[in-house]
Short mmCIF file of the C-alpha atoms (twelve columns), coordinates in Angstrom:
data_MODEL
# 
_entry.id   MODEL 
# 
loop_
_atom_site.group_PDB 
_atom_site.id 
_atom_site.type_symbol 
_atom_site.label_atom_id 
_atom_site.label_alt_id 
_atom_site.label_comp_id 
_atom_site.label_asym_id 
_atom_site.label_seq_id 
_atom_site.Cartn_x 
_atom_site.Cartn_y 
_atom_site.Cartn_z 
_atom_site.pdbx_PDB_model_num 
ATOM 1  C CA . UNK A 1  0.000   0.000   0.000   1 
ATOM 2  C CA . UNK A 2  1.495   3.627   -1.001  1 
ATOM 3  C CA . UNK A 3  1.701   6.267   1.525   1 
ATOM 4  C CA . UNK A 4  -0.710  8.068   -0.195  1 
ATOM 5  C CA . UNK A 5  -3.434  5.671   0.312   1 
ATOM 6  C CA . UNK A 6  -1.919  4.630   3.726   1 
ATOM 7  C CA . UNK A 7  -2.894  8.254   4.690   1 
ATOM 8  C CA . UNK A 8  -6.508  8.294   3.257   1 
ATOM 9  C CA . UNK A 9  -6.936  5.697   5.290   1 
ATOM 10 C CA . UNK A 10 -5.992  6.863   8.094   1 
ATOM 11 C CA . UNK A 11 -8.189  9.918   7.165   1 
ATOM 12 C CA . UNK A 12 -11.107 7.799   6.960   1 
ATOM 13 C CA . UNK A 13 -10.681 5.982   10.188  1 
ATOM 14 C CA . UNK A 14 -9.991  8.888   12.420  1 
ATOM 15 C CA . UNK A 15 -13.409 10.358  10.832  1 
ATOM 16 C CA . UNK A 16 -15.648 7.431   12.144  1 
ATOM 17 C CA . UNK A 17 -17.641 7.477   15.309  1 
ATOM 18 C CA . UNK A 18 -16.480 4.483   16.488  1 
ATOM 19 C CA . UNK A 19 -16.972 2.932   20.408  1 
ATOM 20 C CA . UNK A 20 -14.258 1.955   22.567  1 
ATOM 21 C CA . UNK A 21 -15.119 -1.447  21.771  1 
ATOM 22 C CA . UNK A 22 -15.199 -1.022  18.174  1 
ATOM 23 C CA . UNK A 23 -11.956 1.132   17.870  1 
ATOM 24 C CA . UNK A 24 -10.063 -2.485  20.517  1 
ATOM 25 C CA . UNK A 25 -11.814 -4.666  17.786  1 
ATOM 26 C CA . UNK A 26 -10.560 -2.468  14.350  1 
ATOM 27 C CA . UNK A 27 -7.183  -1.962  15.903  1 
ATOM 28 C CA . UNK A 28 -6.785  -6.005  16.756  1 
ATOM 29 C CA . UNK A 29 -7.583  -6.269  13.139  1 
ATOM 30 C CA . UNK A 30 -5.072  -3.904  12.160  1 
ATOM 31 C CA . UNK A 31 -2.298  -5.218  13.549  1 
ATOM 32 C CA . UNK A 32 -0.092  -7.831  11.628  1 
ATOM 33 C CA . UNK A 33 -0.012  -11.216 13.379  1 
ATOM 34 C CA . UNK A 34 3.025   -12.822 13.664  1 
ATOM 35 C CA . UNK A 35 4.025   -15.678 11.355  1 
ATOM 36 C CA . UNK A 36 3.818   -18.991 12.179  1 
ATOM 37 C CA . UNK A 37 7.035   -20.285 12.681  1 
ATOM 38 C CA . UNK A 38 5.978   -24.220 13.103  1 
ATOM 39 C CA . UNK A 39 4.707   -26.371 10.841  1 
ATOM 40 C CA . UNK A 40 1.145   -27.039 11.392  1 
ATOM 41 C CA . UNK A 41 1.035   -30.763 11.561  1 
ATOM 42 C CA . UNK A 42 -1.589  -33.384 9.205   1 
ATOM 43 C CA . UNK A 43 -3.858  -33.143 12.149  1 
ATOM 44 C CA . UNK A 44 -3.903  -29.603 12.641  1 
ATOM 45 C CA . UNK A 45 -4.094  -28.550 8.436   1 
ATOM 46 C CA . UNK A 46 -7.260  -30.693 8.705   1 
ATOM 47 C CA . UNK A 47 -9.051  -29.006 11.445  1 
ATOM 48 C CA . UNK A 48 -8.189  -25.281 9.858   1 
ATOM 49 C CA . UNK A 49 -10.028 -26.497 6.564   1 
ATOM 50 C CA . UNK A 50 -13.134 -28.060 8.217   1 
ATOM 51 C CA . UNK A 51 -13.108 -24.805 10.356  1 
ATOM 52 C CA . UNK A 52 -12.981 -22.958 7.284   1 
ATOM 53 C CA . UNK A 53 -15.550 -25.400 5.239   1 
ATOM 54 C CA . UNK A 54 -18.090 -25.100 8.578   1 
ATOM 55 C CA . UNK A 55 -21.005 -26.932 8.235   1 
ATOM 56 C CA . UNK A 56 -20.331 -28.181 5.018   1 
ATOM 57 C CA . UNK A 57 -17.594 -30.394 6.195   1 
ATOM 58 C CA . UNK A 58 -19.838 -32.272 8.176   1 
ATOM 59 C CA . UNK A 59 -21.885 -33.406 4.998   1 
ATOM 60 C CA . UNK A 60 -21.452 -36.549 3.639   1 
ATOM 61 C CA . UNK A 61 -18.635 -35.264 0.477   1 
ATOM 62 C CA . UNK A 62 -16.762 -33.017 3.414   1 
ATOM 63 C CA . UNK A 63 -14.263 -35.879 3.892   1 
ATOM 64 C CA . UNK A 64 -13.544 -36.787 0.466   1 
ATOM 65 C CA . UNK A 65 -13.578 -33.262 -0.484  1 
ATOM 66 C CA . UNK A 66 -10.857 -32.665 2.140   1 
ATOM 67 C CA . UNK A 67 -9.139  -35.505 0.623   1 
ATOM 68 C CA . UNK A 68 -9.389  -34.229 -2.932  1 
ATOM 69 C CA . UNK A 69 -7.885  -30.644 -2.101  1 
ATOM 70 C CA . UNK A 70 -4.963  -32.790 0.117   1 
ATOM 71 C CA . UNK A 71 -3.664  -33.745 -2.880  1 
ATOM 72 C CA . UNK A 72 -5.098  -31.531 -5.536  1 
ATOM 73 C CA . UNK A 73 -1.456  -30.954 -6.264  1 
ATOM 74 C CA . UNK A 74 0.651   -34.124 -6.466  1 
ATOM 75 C CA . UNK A 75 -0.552  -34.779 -9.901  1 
ATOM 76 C CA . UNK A 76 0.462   -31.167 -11.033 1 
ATOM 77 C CA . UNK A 77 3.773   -30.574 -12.803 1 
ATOM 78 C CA . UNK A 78 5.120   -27.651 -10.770 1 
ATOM 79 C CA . UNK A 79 6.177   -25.640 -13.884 1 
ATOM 80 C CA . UNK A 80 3.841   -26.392 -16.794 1 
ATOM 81 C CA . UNK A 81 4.365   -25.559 -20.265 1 
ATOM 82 C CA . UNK A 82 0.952   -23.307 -21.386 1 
ATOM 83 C CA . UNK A 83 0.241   -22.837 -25.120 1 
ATOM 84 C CA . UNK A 84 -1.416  -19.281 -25.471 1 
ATOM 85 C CA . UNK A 85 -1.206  -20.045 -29.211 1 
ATOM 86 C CA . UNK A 86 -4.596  -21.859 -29.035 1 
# 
């Protein structure tokens, strides 16, 4: 982001009527979170993607779904040639 928008922003923020509340909640969203410096492990991965699927993950194709994306890429070249000739 350029300074120049980084300061309209800041324009615009300072210019809503915002609650304590609301200004501990925007700021906590404002602040970058730290990296994750472990690897998440098989166990963990899967419980960020049903989290992030909800209820869907608790349908009947949630677990085979999960499985699909797993591996969506161990099939996949990593660099593949792409013909924009066509």
């Amino acid at each position: 982001m350029t300074a120049f928008a980084l300061n309209n922003l800041w324009t615009y923020l300072q210019g809503l009527s915002l609650s304590q509340t609301d200004r501990e909640w925007l700021a906590s969203k404002l602040i970058m979170p730290k990296e994750r410096t472990t690897e998440l492990s098989a166990e963990e991965r899967k419980a960020e993607f049903l989290k992030l699927a909800g209820i869907w993950s608790e349908t009947e194709g949630g677990e085979e779904y999960y499985q699909m994306m797993k591996h969506r890429n161990d099939e996949r070249p990593l660099n593949r040639e792409i013909s924009l000739d066509d």
